[in-house]
C-alpha positions in Angstrom: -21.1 -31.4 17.9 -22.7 -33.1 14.8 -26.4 -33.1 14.5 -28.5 -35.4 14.8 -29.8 -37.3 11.3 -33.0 -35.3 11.4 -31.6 -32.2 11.3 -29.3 -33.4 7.8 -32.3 -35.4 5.8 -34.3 -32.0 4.0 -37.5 -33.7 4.3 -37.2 -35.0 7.7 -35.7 -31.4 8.5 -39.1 -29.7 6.9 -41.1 -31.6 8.9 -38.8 -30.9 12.2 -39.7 -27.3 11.5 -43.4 -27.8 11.3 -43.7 -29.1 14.5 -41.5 -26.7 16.0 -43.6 -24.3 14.5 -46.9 -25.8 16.0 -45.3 -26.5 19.1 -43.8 -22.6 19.5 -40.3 -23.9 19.9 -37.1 -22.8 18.5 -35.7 -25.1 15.9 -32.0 -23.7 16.3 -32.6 -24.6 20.3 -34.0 -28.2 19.7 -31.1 -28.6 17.3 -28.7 -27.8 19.7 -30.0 -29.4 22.7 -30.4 -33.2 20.3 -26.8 -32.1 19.5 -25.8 -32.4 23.2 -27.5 -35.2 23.8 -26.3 -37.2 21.4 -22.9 -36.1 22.6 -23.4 -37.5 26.0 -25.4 -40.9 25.0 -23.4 -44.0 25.2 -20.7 -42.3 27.4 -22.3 -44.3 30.6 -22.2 -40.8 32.6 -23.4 -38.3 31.9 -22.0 -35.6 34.3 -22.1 -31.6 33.7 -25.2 -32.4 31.1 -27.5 -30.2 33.5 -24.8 -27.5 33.3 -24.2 -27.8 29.2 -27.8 -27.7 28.6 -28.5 -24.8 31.3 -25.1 -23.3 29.1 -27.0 -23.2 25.4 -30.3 -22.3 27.1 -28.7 -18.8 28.6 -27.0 -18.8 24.7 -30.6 -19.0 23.2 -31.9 -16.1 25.5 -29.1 -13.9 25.1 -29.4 -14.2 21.2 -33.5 -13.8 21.5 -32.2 -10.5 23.8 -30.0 -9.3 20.9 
């Protein structure tokens, strides 16, 4: 999966983590769930995206669990 331009730009990506920060969020978690959606845009379906994002959300917990 390649990230999504925010995530590569080092200002953009500063100012990604400041709002994750505000927002309590994960960056590594909104990074991978922009990274699955780009994968799935412009394919016209978009089948088994409920399952892949369910998939890196158990990933996320299990790491927070570690």
């Amino acid at each position: 999966m390649k990230p999504p331009p925010c995530f590569d730009d080092a200002e953009t990506k500063k100012l990604v983590k400041q709002v994750c920060k505000q927002h309590q969020v994960d960056p590594q978690l909104l990074k991978d769930l922009c990274e699955l959606e780009t994968d799935y845009s412009g394919s016209g379906r978009r089948h088994g995206l409920d399952d892949d994002i369910a998939a890196i959300i158990t990933r996320f917990i299990a790491r927070e669990a570690e």
